[in-house]
C-alpha positions as MATLAB code, in Angstrom:
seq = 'XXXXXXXXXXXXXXXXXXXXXXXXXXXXXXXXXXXXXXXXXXXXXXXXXXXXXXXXXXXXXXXXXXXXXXXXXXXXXXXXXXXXXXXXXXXXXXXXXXXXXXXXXXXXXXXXXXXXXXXXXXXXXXXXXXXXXXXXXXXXXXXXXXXXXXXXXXXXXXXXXXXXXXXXXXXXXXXXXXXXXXXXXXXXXXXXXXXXXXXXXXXXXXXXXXXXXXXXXXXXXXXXXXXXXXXXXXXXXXXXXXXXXXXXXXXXXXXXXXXXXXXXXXXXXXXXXXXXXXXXXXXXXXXXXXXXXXXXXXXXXXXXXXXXXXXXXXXXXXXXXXXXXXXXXXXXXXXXXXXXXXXXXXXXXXXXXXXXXXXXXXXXXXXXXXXXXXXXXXXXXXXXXXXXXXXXXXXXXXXXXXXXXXXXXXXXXXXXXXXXXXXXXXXXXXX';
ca = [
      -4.945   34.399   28.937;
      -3.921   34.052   25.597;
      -0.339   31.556   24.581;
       2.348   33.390   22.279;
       1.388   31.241   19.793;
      -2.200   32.631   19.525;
      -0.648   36.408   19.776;
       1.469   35.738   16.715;
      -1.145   34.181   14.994;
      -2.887   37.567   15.365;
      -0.177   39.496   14.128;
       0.480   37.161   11.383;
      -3.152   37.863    9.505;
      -2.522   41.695   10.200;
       0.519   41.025    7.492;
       0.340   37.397    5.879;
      -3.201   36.656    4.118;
      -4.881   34.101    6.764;
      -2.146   34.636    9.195;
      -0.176   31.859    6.952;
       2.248   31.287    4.468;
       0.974   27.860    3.220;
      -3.391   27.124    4.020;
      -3.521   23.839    5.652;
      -1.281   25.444    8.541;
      -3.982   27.598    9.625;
      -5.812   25.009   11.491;
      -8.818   25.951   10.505;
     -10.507   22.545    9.281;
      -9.710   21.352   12.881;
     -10.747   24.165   14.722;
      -7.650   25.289   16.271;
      -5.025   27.643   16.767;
      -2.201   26.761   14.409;
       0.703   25.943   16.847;
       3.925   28.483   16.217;
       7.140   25.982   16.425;
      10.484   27.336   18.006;
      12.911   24.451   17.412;
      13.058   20.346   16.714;
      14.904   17.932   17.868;
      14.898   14.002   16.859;
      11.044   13.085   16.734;
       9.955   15.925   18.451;
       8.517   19.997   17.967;
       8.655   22.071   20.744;
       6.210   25.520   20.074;
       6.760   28.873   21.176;
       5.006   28.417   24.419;
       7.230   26.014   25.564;
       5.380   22.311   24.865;
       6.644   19.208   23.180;
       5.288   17.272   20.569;
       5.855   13.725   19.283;
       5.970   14.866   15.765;
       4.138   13.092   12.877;
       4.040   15.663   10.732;
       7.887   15.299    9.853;
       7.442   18.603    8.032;
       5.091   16.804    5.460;
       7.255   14.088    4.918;
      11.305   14.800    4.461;
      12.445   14.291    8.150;
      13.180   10.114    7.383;
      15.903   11.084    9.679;
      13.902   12.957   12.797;
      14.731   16.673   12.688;
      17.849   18.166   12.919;
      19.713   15.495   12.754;
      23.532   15.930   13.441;
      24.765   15.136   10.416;
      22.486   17.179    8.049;
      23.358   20.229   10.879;
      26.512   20.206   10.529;
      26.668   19.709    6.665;
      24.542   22.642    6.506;
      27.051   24.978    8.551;
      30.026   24.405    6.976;
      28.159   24.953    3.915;
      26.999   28.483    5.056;
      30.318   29.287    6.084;
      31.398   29.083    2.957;
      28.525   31.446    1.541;
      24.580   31.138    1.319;
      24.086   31.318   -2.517;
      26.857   31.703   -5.535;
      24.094   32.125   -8.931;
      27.074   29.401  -10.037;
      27.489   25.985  -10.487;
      29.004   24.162   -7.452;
      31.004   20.555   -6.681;
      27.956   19.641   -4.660;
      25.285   19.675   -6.999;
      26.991   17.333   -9.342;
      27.643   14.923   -6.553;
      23.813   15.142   -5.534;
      22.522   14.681   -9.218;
      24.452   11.945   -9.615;
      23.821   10.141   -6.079;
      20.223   10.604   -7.322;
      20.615    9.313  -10.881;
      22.363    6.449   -8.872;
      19.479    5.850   -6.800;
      16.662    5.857   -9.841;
      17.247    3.540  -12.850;
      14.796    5.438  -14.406;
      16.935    8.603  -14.413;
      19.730    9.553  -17.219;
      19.717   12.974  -16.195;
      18.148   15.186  -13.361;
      18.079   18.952  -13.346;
      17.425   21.108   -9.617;
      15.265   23.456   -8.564;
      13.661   25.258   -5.623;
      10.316   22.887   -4.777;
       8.238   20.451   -5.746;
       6.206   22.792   -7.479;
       8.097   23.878  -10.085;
       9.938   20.476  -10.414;
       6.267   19.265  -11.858;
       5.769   22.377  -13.300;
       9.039   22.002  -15.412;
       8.270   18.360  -16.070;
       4.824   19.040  -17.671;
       6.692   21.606  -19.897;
       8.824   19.232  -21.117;
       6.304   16.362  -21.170;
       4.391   19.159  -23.874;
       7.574   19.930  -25.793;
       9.066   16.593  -26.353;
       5.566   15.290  -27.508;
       3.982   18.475  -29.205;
       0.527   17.529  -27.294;
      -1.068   19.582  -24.911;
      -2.965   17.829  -22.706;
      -2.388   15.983  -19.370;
      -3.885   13.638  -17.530;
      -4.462   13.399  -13.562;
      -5.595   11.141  -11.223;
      -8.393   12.711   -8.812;
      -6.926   13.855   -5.408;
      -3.621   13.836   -6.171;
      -2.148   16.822   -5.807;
       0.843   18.154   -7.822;
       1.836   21.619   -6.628;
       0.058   24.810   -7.565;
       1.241   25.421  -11.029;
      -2.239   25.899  -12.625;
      -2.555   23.208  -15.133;
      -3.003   21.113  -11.657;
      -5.201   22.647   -9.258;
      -8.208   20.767  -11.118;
      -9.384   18.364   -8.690;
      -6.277   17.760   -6.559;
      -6.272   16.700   -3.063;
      -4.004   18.033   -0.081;
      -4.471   21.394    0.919;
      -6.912   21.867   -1.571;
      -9.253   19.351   -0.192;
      -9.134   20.295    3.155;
     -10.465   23.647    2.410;
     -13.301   21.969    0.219;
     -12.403   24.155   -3.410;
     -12.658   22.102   -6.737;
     -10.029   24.097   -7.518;
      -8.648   27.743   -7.768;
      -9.621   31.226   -8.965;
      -6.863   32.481  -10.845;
      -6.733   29.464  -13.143;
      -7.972   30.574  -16.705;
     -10.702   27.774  -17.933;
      -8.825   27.648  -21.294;
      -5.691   26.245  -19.458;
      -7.890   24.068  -17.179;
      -9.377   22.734  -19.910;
      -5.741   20.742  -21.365;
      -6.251   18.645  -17.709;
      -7.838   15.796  -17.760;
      -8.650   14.211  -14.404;
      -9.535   10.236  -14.151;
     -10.112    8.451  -10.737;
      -6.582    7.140   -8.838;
      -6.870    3.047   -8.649;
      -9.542    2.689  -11.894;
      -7.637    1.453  -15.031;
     -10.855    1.528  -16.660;
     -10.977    5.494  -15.769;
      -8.027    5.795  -17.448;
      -8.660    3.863  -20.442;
     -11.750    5.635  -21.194;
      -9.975    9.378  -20.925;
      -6.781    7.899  -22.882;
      -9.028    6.279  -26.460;
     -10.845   10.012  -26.188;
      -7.973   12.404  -25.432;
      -4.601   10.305  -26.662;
      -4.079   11.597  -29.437;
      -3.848   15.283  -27.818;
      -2.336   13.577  -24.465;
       1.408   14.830  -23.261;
       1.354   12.948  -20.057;
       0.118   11.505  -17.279;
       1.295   12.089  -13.920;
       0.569    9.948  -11.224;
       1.463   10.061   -7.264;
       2.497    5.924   -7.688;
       0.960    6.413   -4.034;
      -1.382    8.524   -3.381;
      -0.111   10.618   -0.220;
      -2.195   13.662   -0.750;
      -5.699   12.621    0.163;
      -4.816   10.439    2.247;
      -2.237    7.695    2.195;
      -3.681    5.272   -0.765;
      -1.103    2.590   -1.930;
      -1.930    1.682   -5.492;
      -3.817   -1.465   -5.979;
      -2.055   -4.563   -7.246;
      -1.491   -4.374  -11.296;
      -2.881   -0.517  -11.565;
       0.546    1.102  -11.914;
       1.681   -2.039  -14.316;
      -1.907   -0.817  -16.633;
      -0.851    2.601  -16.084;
       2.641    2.113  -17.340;
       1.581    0.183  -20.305;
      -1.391    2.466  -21.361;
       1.041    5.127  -21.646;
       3.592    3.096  -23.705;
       0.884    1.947  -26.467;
       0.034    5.568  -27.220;
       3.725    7.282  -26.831;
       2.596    9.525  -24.119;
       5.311   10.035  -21.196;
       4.481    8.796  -17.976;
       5.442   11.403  -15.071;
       5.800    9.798  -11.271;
       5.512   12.260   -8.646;
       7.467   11.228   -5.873;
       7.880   14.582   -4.027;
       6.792   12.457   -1.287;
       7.510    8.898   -1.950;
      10.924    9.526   -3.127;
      13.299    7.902   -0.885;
      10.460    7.476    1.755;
       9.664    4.049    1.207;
      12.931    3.114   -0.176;
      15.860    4.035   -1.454;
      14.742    4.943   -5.116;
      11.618    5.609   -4.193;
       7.921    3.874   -4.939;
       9.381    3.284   -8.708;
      11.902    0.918   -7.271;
       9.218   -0.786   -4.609;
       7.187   -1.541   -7.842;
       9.337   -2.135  -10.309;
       8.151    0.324  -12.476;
       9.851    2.521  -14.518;
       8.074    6.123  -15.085;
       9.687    8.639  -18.176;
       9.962   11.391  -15.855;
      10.220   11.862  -11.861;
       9.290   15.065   -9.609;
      11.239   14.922   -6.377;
      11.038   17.518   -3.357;
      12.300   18.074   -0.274;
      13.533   15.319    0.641;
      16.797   15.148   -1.685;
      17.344   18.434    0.832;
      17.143   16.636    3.762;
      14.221   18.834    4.537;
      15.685   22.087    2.766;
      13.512   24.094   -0.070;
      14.688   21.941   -3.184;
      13.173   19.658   -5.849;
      14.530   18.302   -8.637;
      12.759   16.706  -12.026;
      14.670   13.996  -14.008;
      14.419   11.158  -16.422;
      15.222    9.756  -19.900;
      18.543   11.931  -21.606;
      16.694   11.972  -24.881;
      13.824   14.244  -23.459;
      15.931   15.643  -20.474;
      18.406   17.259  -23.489;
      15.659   19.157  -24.500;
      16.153   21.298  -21.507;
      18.284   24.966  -22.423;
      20.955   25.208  -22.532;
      21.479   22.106  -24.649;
      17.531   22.256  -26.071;
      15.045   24.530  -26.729;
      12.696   24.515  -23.264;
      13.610   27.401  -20.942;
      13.640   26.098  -17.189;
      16.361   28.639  -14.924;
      16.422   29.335  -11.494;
      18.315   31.242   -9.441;
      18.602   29.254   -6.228;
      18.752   26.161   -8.251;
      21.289   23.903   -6.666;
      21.653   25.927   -3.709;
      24.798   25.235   -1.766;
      23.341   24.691    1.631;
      19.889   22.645    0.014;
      22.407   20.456   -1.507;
      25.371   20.069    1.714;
      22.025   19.239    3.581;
      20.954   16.252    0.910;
      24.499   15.231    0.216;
      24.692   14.385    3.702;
      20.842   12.711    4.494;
      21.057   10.674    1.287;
      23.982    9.374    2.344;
      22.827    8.214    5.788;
      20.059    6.403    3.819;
      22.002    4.829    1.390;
      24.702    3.550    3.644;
      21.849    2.097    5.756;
      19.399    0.965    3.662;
      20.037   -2.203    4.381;
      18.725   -1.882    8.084;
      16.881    1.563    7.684;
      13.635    0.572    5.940;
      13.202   -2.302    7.879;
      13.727   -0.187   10.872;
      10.881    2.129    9.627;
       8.487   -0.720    8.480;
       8.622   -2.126   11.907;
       8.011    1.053   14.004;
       4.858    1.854   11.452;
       3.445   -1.327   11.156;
       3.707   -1.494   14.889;
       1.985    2.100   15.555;
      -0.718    1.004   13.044;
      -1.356   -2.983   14.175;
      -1.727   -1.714   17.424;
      -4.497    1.218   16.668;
      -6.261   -1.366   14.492;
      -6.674   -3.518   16.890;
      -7.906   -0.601   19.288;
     -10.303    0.314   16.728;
     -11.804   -3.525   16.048;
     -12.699   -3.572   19.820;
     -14.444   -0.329   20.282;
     -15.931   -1.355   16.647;
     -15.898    2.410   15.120;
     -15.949    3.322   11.475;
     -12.510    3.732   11.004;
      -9.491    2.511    8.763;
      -5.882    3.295    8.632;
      -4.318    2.948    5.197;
      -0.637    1.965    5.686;
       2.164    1.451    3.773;
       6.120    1.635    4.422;
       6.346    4.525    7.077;
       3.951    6.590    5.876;
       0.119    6.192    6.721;
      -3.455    7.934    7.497;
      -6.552    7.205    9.755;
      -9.568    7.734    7.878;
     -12.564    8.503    9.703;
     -14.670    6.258    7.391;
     -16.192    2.635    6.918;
     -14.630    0.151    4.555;
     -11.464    0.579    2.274;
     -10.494    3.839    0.866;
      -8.920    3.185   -3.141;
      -9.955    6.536   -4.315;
     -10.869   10.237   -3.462;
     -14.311    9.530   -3.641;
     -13.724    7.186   -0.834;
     -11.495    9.413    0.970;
     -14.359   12.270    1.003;
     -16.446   10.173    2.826;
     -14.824   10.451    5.620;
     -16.130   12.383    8.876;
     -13.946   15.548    9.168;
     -15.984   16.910   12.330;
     -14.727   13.482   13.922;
     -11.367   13.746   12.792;
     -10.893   17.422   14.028;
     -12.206   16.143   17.601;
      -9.712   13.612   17.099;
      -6.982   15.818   16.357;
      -7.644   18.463   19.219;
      -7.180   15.785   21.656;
      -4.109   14.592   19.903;
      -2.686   17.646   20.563;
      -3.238   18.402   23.582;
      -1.819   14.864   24.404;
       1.256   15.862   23.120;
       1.002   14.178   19.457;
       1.690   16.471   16.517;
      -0.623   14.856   13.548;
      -1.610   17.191   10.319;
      -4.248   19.429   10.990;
      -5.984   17.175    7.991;
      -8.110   14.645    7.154;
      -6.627   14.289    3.919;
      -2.872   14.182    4.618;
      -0.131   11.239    5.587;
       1.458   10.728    8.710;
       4.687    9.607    8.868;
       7.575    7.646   11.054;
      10.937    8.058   11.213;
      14.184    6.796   12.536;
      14.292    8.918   15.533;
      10.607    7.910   16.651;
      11.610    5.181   20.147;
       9.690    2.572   20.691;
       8.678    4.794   23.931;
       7.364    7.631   21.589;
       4.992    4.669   20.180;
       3.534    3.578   23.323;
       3.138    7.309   24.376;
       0.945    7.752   20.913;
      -0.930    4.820   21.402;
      -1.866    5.879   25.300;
      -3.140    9.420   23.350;
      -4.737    7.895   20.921;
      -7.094    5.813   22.860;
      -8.105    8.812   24.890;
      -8.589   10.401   21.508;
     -10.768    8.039   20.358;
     -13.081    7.739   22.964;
     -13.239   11.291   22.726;
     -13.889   12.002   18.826;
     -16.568    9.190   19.293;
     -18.158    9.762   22.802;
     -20.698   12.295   20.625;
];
């Protein structure tokens, strides 16, 4: 007998290509089902079928919060009573640009869009314009959106289905992308005394989150900021993830360093489709209508995207001082406590950690790159995963993708994960 979920699924590839509408939810790298979700509530999915799920997805990272949290719900519906979209500037999205510019010393000016995508997509642009170079520099596995100039070795979906990269993406235009291994200076160093002189930008995830969580290694961002500097070539943080995740201001603010340009996502939405791209006013003003460089968008500053991140940005900055701490504790907890479950059985596994966001690898020794990430066992992991599941713990459906914790995770949601996650274990290494 087959679940609802699996009859959609079927209808879904009659009329979506692979029965999805983004790849990594099709499951198939874990050799499942995808799972068809009705509602959430707090720190849990329920699917279509009826079952419950202590969610560490967090739809890829914006729920800080838990889902639906009352607040953000009901700043959403009076919003929508008022109308869905305008094509006109609003009250709301000046508030939100500047609680944001507020929130990122690095930021004179921030301009909205729809996603993450084009918020990197606008800020390489501009990067190109405001330096007349080219070129750009990546870091391998770190994955930027699918605007084409950074498909070239990025992590995320991408690695999960095992592509170096896309169709579609003419080499000319590949060939302006530089990529240079995350956590190697040296790498970087190398790629900047060939290509500087035809180099826009680089943009960095300041923690990896795509391939894996990888926190930067102490002094790498500090080289990265000042390689950059010596050769005038802007310095773009993507923090569509990291933005407001690990603290209020984002991984710029944990480390004290400050980036030209910033790609947020989601998370300014409170989980809504939104991004946003801001930084210095001297390149920012280059942006029509004041400059030259055409960005538009028609849902840009969307009334209910913005009601929604008016009112979870506020719950984080009127608790910061208690929030992060709040989320540090549940994480390390979850973590300390599978690390300790993995030193006794003695398996070749890690967990990189840091704030509330983290990722078992199925690997021996540290992971500081995506060559280490790659190693890991993705057979193992799926195993993993499948039990997981059935357990009642949503994880990605990835081997290269964060986990993450939020406020409405109890301490009883922790123990119920760790209880899984033993049985899990034994499982993915029983073979």
């Amino acid at each position: 007998m087959t679940t609802i979920s699996e009859d959609l699924f079927a209808r879904a590839r009659r009329v979506i290509p692979g029965g999805v509408n983004s790849p990594v939810r099709a499951f198939g790298s874990v050799g499942a089902t995808p799972l068809f979700i009705e509602r959430a509530s707090g720190s849990r999915v329920f699917d279509i079928d009826g079952r419950e799920y202590i969610d560490y997805v967090a739809s890829w990272g914006p729920m800080i919060l838990g889902h639906a949290h009352p607040a953000v719900v009901e700043a959403v519906q009076r919003a929508a009573e008022r109308g869905t979209s305008y094509g006109a500037p609003t009250k709301s999205e000046v508030e939100l640009a500047e609680q944001i510019v507020d929130a990122f010393p690095a930021m004179d000016e921030v301009r909205m869009v729809s996603s993450g995508t084009e918020a990197v997509m606008s800020a390489v642009r501009l990067a190109r314009a405001f330096t007349g170079r080219d070129r750009i520099i990546k870091f391998e596995g770190c994955y930027h959106g699918h605007a084409d100039s950074l498909l070239v070795t990025a992590g995320s979906g991408v690695a999960t289905l095992g592509i170096p990269g896309s169709p579609g993406v003419p080499d000319t235009l590949a060939e302006l992308t530089v990529t240079v291994r995350y956590n190697d200076s040296a790498s970087l160093t190398a790629a900047l005394d060939r290509f500087g002189d035809e180099t826009a930008a680089v943009i960095i995830e300041p923690v990896a989150g795509n391939m894996g969580v990888i926190p930067p290694r102490p002094g790498f961002l500090e080289d990265v900021r000042r390689l950059t500097s010596e050769r005038n070539i802007l310095l773009i943080f993507d923090e569509v993830i990291t933005g407001f995740r690990l603290t209020y201001g984002g991984a710029q603010t944990l480390f004290d360093i400050q980036p030209d340009l910033t790609c947020l996502g989601k998370i300014i939405g409170g989980g809504l489709p939104v991004g946003a791209f801001g930084g210095r006013r001297e390149i920012m003003e280059l942006l029509a209508p004041q400059g030259p460089v055409y960005q538009a968008g028609t849902l840009s500053g969307n009334p209910l995207a913005m009601a929604a991140g008016l009112a979870a940005l506020g719950k984080l900055r009127d608790n910061r001082a208690t929030l992060y701490d709040d989320l540090e504790h549940k994480a390390t907890t979850l973590c300390r406590r599978m690390e300790i479950a993995i030193d006794k059985r003695g398996i070749p596994a890690v967990i990189n950690r840091i704030g509330s966001m983290f990722t078992l690898f199925f690997a021996s020794g540290a992971i500081n790159d995506y060559e280490g990430a790659k190693t890991s066992d993705t057979e193992r992991f799926a195993s993993f995963f499948r039990v997981m599941l059935a357990g009642g713990i949503m994880i990605p459906p990835s081997q290269f993708e964060a986990s993450f914790v939020s406020t409405a995770h109890s301490d009883d949601d922790i123990e119920s994960t760790l209880v899984c996650f033993e049985t899990a274990m034994e499982t993915a290494f029983s073979r």
